[in-house]
MIVO-411899 format. One record per residue: z, x, y of N, C-alpha, C, O, CB in turn. Coordinates in steps of 0.05 Angstrom, whole numbers, padded with zeros to 5 digits, always signed. Each point is the difference from the previous one (the first is absolute). Glycine has a CB too. Layout:
! residues N
ZXYZXYZXYZXYZXY ...
! end
This chain:
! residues 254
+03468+02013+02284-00015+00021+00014-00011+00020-00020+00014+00008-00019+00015-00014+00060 -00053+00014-00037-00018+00020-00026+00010+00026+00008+00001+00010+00023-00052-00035-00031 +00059+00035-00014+00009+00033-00003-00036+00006+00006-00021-00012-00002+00075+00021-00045 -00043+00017+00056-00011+00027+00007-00019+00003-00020-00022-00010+00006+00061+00032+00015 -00037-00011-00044-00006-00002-00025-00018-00023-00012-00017+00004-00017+00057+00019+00018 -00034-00046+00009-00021-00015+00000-00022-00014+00009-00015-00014-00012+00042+00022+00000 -00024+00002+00044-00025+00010+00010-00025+00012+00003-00022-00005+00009+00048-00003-00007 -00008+00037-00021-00021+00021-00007-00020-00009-00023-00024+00004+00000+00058+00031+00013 -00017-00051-00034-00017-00016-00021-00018-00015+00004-00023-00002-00009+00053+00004-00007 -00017-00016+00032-00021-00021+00018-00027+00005+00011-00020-00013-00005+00058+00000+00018 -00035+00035+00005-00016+00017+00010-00020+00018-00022-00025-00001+00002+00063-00002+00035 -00030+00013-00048-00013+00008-00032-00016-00019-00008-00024+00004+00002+00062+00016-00019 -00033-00036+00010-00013-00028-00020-00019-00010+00013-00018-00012-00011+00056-00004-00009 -00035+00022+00057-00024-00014+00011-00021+00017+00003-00024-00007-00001+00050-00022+00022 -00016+00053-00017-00024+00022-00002-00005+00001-00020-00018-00017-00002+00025+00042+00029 -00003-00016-00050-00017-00010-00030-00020-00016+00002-00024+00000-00003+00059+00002-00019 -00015-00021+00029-00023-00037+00001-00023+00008+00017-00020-00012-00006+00062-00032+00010 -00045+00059+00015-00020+00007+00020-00017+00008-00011-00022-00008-00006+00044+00015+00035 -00007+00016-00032-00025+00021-00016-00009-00007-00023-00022+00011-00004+00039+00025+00019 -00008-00052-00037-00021-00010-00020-00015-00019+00010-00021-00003-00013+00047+00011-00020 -00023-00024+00056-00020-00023+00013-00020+00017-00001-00017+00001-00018+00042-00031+00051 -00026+00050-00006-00018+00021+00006-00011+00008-00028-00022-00009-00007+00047+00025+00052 -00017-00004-00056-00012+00011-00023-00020-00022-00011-00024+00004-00005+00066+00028-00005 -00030-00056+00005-00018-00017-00018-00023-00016+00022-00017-00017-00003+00062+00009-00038 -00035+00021+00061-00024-00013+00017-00029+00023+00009-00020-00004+00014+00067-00032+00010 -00038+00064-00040-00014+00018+00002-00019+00007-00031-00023+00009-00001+00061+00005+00043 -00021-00022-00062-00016-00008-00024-00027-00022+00013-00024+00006+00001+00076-00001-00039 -00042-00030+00046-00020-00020-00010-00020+00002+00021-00023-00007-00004+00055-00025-00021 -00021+00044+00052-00032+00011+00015-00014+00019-00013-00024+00000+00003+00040-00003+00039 -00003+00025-00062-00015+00015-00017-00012-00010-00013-00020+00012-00006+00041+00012+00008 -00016-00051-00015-00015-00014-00017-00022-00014-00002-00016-00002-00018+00047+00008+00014 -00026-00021+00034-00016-00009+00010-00032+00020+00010-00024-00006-00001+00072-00025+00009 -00038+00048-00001-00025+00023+00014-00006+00006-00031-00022-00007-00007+00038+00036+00064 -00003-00020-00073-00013+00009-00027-00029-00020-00014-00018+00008-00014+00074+00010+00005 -00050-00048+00021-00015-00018-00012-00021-00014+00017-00013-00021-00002+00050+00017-00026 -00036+00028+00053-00031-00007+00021-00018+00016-00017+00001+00024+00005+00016-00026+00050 -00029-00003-00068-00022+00024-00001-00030-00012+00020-00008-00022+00010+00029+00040-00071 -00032+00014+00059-00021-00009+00011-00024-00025-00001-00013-00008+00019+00030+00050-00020 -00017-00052-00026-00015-00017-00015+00009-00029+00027-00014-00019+00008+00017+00046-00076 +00017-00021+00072+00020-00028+00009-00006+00000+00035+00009-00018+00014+00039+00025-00058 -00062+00014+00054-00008-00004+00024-00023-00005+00014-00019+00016-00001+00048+00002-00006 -00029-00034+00018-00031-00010+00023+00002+00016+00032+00018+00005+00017-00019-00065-00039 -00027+00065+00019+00000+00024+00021+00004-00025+00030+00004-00024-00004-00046+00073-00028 +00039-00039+00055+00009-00023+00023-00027-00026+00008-00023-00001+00007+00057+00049+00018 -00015-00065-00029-00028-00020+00007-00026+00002+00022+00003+00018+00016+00034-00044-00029 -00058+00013+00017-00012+00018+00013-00012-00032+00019-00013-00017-00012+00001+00074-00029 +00015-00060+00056-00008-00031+00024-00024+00006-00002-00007+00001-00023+00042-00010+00063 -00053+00013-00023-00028+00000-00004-00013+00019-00018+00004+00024+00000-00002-00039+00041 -00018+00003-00057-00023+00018-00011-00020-00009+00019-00003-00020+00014+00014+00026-00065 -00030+00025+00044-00027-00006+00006-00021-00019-00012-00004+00000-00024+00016+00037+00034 -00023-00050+00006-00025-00014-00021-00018+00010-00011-00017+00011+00015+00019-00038+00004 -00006+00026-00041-00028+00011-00024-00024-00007+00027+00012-00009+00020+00006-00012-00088 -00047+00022+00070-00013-00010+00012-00025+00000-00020-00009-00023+00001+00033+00034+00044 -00038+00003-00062-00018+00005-00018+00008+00001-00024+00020+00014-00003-00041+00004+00031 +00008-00032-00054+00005-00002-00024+00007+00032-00008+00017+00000-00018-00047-00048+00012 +00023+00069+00011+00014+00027-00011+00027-00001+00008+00016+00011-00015-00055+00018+00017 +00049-00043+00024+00029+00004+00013+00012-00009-00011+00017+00014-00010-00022-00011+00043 +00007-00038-00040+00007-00012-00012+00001+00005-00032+00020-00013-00008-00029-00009+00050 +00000+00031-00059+00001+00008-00027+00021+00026+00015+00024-00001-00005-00080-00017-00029 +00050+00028+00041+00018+00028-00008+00029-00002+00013+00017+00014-00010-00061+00018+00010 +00052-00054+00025+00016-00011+00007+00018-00017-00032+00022+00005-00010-00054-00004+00065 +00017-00016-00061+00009-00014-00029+00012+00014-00018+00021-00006-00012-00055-00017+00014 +00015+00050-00005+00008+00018-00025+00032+00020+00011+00018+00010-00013-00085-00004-00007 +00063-00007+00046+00022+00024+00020+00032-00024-00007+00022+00009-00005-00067+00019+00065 +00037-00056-00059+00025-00012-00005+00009-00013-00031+00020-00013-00005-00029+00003+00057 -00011+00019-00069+00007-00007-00032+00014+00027+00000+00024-00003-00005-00068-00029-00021 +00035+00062+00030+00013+00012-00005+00035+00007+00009+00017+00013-00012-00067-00009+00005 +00051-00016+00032+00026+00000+00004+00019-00019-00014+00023+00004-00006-00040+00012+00045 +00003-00038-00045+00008-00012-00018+00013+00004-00020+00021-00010-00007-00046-00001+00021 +00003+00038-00028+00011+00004-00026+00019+00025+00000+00008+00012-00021-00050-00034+00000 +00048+00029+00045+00006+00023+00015+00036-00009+00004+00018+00017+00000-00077-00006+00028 +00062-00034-00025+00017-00010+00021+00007+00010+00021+00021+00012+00005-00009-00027-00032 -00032+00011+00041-00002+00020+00028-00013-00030+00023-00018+00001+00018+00000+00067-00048 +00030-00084+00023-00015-00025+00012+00009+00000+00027+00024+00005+00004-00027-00033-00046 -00017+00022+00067+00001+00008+00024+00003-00037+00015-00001-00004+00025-00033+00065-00034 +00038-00084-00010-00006-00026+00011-00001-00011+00033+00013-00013+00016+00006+00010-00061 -00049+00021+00043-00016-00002+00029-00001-00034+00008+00006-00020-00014-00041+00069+00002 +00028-00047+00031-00008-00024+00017+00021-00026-00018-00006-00020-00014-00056+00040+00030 +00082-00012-00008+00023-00032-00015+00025+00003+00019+00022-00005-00009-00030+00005-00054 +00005+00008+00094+00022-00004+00019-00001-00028+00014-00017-00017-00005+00018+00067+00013 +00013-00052+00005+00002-00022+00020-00021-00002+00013-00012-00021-00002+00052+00025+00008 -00052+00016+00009-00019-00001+00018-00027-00006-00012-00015-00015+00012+00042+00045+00014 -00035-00019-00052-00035-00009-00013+00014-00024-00005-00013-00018+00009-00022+00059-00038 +00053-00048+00021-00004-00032-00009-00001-00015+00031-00023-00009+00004+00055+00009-00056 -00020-00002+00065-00015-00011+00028-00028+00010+00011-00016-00016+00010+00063+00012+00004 -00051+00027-00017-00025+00003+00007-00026-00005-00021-00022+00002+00010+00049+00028+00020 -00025-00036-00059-00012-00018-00009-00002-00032+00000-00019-00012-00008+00022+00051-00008 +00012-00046+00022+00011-00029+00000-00031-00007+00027-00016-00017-00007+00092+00020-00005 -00078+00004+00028-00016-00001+00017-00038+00007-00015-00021-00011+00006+00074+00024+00031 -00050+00005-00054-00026+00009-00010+00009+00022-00020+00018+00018+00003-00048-00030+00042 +00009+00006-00070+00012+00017-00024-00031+00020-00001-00022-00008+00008+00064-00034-00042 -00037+00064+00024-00018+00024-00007-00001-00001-00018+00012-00021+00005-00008+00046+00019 -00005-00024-00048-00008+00000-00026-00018+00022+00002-00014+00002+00020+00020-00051-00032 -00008+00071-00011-00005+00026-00003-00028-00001-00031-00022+00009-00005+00086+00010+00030 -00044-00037-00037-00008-00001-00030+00000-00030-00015+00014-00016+00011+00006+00066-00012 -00032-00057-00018+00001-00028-00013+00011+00011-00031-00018+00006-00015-00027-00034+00045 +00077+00030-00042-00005+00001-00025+00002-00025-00016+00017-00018+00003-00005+00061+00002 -00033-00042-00022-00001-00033-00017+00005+00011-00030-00016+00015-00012-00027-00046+00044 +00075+00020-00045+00014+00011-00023+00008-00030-00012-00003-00023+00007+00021+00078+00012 -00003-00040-00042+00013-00019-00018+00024-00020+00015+00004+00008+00023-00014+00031-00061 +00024-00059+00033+00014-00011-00004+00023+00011-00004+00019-00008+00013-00050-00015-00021 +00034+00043-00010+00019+00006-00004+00022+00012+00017-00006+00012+00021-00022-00014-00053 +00058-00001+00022+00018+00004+00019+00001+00022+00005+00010+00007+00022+00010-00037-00031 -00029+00048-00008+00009+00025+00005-00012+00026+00013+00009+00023+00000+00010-00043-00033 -00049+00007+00045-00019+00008+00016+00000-00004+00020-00019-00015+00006+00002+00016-00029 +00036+00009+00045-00006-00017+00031-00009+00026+00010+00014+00020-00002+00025-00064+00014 -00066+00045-00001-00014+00011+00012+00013+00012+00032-00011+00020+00008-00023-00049-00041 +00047+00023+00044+00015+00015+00029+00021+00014-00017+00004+00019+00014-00008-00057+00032 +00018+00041-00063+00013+00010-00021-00009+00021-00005+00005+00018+00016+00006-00051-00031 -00026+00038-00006-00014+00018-00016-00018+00017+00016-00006+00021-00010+00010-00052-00028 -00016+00023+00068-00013+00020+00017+00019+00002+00026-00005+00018+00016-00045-00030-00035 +00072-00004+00023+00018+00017+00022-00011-00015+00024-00007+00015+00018+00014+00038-00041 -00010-00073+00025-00014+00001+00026+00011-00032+00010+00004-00019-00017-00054+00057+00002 +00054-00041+00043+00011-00026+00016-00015-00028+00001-00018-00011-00013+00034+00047+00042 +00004-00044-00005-00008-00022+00011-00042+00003+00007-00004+00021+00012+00068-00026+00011 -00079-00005-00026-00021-00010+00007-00020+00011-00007-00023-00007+00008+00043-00006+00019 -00014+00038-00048-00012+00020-00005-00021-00011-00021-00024+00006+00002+00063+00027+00012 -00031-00049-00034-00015-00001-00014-00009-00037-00006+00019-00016+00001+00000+00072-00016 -00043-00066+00009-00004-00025-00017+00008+00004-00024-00005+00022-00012-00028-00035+00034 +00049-00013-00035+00009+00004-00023-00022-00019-00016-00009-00015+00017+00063+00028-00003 -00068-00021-00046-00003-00017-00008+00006-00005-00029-00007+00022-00009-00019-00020+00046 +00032-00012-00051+00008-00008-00026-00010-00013-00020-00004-00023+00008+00028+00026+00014 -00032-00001-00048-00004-00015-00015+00000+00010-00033-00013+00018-00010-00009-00037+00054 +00041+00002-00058-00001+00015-00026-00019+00010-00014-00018-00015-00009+00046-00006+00008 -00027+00049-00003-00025+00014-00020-00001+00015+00026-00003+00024-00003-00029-00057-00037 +00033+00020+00070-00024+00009+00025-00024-00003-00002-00015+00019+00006+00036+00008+00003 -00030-00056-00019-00027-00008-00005-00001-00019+00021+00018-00010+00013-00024+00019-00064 -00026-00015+00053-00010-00018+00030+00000-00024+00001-00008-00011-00020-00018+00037+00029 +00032-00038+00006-00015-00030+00006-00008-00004+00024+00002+00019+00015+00022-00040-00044 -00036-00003+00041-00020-00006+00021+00022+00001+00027-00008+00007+00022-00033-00042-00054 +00066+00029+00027+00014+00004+00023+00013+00022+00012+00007+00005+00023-00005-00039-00035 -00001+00049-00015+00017+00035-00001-00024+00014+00020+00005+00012+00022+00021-00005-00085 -00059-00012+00048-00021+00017+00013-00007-00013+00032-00015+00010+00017-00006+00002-00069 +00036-00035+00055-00006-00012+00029+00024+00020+00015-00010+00011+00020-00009-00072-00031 +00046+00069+00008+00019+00009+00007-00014+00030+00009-00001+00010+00022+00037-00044-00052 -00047+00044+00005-00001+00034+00005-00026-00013+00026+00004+00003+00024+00008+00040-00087 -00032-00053+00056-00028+00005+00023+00021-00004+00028-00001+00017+00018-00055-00044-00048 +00069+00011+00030+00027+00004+00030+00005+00014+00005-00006+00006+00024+00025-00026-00025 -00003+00042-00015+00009+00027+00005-00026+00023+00005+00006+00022+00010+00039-00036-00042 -00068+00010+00026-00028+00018+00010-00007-00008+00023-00008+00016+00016-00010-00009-00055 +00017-00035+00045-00018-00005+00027+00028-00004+00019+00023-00003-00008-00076-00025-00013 +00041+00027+00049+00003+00006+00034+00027-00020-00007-00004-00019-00016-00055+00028+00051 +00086-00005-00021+00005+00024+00010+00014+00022-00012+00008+00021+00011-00012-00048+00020 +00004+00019-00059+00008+00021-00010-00013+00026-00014+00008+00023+00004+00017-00057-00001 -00046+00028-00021-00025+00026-00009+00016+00010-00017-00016+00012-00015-00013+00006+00056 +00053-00015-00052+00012+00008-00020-00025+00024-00016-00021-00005-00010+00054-00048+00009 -00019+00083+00004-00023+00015-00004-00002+00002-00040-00021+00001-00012+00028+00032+00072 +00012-00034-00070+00009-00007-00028+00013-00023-00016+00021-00012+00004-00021+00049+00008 -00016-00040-00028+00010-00018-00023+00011+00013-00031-00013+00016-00013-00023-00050+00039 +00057+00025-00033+00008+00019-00024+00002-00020-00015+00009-00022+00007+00014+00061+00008 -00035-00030-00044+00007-00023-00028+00018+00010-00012-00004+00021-00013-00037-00038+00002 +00071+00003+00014+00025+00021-00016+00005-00013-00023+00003-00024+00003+00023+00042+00037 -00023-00007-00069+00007-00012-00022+00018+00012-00004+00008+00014+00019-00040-00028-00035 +00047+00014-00007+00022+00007-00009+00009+00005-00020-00001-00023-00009+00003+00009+00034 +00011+00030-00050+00003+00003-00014+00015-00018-00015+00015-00014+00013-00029+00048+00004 +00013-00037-00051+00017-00024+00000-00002-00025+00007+00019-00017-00003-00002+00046+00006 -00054-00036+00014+00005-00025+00005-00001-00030-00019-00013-00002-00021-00001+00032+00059 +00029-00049-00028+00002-00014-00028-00014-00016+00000+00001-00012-00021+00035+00016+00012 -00065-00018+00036-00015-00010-00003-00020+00008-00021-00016-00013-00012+00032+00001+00052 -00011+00035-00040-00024+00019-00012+00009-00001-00038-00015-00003-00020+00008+00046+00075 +00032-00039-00055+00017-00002-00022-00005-00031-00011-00006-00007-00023+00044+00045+00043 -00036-00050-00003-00006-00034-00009-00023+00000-00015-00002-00007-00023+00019-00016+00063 -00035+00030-00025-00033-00006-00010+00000+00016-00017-00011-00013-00018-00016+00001+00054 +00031+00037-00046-00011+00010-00015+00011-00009-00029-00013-00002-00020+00003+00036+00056 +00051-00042-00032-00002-00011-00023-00010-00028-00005+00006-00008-00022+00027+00039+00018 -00049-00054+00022-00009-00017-00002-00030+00001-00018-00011-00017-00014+00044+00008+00057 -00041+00037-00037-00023+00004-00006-00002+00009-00039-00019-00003-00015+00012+00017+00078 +00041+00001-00072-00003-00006-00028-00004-00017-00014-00013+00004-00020+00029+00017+00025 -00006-00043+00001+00001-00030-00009-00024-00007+00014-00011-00009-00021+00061-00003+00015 -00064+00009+00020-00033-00004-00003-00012+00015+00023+00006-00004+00023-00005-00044-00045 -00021+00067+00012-00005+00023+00015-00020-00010+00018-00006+00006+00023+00018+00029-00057 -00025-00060+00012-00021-00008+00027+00002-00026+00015-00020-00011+00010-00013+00037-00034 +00058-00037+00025+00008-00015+00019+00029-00004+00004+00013-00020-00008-00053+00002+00002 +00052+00042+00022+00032-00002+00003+00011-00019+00020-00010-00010+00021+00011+00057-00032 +00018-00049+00001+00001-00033+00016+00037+00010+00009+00012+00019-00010-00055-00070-00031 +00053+00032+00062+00026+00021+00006+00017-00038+00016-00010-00014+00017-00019+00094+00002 +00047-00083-00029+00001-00027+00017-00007-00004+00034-00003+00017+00017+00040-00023-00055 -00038-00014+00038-00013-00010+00031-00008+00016+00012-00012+00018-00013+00035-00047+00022 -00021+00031+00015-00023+00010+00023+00001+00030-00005-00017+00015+00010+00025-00053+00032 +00012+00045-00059-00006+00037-00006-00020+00009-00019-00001+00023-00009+00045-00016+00014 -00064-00030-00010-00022+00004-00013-00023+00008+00024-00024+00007-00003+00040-00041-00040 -00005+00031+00064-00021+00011+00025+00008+00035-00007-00018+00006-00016+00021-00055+00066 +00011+00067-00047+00004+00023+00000-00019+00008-00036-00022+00013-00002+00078-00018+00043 -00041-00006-00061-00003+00002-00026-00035+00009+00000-00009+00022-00008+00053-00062-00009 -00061+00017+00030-00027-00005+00006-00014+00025+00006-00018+00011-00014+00030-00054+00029 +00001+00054+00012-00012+00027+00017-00002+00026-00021-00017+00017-00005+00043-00034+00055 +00012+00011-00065+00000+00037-00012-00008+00008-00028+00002+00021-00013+00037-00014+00041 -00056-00044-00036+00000+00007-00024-00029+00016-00008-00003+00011-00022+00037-00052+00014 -00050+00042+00025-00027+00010+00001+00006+00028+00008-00015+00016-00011-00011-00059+00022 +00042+00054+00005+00003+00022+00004+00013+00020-00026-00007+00023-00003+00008-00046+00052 +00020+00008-00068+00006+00001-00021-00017+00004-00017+00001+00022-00011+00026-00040+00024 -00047+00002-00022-00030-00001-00011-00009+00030-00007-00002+00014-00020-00011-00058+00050 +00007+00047+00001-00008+00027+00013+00004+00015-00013-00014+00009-00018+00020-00015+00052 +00021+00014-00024+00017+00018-00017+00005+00011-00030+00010+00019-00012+00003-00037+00047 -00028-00009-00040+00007+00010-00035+00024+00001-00008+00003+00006-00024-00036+00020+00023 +00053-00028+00013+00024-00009-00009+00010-00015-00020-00013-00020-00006+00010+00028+00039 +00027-00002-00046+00009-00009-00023+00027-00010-00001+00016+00013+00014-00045+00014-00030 +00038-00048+00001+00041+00000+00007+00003+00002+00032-00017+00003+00018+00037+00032-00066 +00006-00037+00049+00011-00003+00021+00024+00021+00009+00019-00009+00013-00036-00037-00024 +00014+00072+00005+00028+00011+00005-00010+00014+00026-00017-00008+00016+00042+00017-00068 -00008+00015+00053+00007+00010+00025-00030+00014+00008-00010-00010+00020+00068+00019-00029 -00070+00008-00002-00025+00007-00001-00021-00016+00010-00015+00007+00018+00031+00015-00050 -00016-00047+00017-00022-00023+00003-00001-00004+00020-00020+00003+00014+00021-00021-00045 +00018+00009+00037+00011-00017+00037-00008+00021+00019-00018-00006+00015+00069-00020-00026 -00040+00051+00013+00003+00014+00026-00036+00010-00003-00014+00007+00019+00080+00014-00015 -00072-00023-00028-00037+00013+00005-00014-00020+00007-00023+00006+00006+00018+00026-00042 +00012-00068+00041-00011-00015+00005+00009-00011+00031-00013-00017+00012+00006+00014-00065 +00031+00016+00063+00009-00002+00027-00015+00012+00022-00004-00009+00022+00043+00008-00044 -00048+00031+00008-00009+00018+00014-00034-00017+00005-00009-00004+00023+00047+00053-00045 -00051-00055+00002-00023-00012+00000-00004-00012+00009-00022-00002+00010+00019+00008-00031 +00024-00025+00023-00008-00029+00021+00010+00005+00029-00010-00016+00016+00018-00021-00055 +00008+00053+00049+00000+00013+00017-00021+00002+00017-00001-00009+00023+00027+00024-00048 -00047+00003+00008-00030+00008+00013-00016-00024-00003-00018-00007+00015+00018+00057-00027 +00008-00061-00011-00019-00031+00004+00005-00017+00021-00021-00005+00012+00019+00001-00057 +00024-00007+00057+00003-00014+00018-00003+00014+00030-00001-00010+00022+00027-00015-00057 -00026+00054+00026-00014+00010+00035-00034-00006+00003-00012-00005+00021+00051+00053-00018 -00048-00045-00029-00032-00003-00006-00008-00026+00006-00019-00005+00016+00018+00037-00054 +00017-00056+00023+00003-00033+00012-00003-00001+00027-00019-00011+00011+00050-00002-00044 -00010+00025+00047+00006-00013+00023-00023+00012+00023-00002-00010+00022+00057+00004-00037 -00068+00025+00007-00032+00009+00016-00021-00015-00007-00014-00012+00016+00023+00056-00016 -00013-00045-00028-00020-00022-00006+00004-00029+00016-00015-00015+00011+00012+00038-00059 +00030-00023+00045+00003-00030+00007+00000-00013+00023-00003-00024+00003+00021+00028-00033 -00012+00021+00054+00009-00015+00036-00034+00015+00003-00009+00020-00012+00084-00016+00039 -00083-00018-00013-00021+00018+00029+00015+00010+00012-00005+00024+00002-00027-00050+00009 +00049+00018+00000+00019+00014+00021+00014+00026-00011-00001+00023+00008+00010-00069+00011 +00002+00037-00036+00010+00028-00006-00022+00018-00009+00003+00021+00013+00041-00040-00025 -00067+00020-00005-00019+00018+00003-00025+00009+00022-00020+00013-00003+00038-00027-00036 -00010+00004+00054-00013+00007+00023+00019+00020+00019-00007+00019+00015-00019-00065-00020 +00054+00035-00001+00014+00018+00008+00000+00030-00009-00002+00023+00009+00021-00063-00002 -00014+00028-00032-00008+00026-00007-00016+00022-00005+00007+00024-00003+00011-00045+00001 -00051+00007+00001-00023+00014+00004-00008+00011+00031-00020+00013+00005+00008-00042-00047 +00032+00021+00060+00000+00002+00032+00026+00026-00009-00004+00016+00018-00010-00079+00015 +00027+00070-00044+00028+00020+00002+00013-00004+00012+00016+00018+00008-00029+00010-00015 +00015-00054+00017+00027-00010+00012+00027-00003-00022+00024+00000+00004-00056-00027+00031 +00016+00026-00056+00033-00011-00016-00002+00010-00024-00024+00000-00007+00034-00046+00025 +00004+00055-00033+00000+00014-00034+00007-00020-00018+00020-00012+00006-00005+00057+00005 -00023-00049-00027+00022-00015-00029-00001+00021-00018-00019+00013-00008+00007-00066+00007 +00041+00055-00006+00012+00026-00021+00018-00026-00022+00008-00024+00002+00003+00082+00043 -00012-00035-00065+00021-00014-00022+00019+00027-00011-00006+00024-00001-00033-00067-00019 +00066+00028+00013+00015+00019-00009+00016-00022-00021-00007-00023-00007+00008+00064+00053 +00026-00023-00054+00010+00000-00023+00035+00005+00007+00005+00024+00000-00057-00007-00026 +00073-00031+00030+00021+00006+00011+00022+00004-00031+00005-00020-00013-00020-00010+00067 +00024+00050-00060+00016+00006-00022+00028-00013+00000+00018+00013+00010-00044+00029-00011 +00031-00066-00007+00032-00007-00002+00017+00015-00004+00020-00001+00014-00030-00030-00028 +00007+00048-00003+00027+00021-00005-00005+00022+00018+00018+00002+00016-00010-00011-00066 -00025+00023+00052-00001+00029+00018+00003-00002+00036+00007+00017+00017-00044-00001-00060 +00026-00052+00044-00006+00003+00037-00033+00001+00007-00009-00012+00019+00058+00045-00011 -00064-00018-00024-00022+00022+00013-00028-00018-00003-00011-00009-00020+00037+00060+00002 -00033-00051+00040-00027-00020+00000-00025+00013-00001-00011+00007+00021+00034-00039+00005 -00039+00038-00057-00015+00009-00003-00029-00020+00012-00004-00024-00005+00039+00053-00033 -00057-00003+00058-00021-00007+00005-00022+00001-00010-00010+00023+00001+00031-00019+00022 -00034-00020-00034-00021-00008-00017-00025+00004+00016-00019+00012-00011+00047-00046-00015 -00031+00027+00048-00023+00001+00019+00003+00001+00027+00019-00012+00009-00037-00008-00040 +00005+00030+00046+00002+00013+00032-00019+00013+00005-00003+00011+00022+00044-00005-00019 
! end
């Protein structure tokens, strides 16, 4: 049978034990809240956005979700349960952006924006071919009218990086293995252009930005459709410039 005396001990030892639980369970919520910072929060998701309806809406819609972007203030509109059933039936498409390949450019990303919101198209450099420009004249004509088209390049890109160092080793016919001599082809004239030299960080991003505006200039010369669209002001083609390291998608034309 436990003395008296050793109860009280008992009793002691467990309250201790308590109160350092408590205590160490009041440190590491302290610790935890110490290491929310603001940087680390997204403001509340947002179910419907509004639709852009005119190429000014839509650009400034674009530019309203790069900045949250770079903001982290991302609102990832239209990606509930409900737009995805209610696109599944019929999609709205707002905008056409036609960018790089690259992984690290996903366009609903970098402008914040959902399910159906936008056409995506791809191609390394973001240069054209006969099926890419059959895709965008889709996204302009009935039923969608898509009021914008954006040419997004990117900094750092390595199609661009390819050709240009293809182009030291022979400036007037860079050659790049197999079918990536289709891209090589498009940026090396734009390169030309440029007057460009070597291949470093400078070279590339002044020849990104260029072909940028060249392939928005292509792709009018090149559809009727799309320039009719656009000589009608149904639809814009803009080019920009998406910064890998900063986030910030500089606009070249609008």
């Amino acid at each position: 049978m436990p003395r008296p005396t050793d109860t009280v001990v008992t009793a002691h030892v467990t309250s201790r034990r308590k109160l350092l639980a408590g205590a160490t369970g009041l440190i590491a919520l302290a610790s935890l809240n110490a290491c929310s910072t603001p940087e680390a929060t997204e403001t509340a998701p947002v179910a419907h956005a509004e639709t852009p309806k005119t190429p000014d809406e839509v650009l400034k819609a674009l530019k309203e979700g790069n900045q949250r972007y770079l903001s982290n203030e991302l609102q990832h509109p239209n990606q509930d349960e409900e737009r995805r059933d209610e696109q599944a039936e019929h999609q709205s498409p707002f905008a056409l952006i036609h960018g790089c390949v690259d992984s690290r450019v996903t366009p609903e990303l970098l402008f914040d924006q959902g399910i159906g919101d936008l056409f995506v198209t791809r191609t390394a450099g973001a240069v054209l071919d006969d099926t890419l420009v059959g895709s965008m004249e889709f996204a302009v004509s009935e039923p969608y009218s898509v009021p914008l088209l954006v040419i997004l390049g990117h900094t750092a890109c390595g199609a661009v990086t390819g050709t240009l160092q293809a182009m030291e080793k022979n400036a007037d016919n860079p050659e790049l293995p197999g079918e990536m001599d289709d891209f090589a082809e498009q940026i090396a004239p734009v390169a030309r252009k440029e007057n460009v030299s070597g291949s470093d960080a400078d070279a590339v991003n002044k020849v990104v930005k260029a072909n940028a505006i060249a392939v928005a200039q292509q792709l009018v010369e090149r559809s009727v459709i799309i320039r009719k669209a656009v000589q009608e002001k149904r639809t814009r083609v803009v080019s920009a410039v998406y910064d890998l390291q900063t986030g910030e998608v500089s606009w070249l034309e609008s």
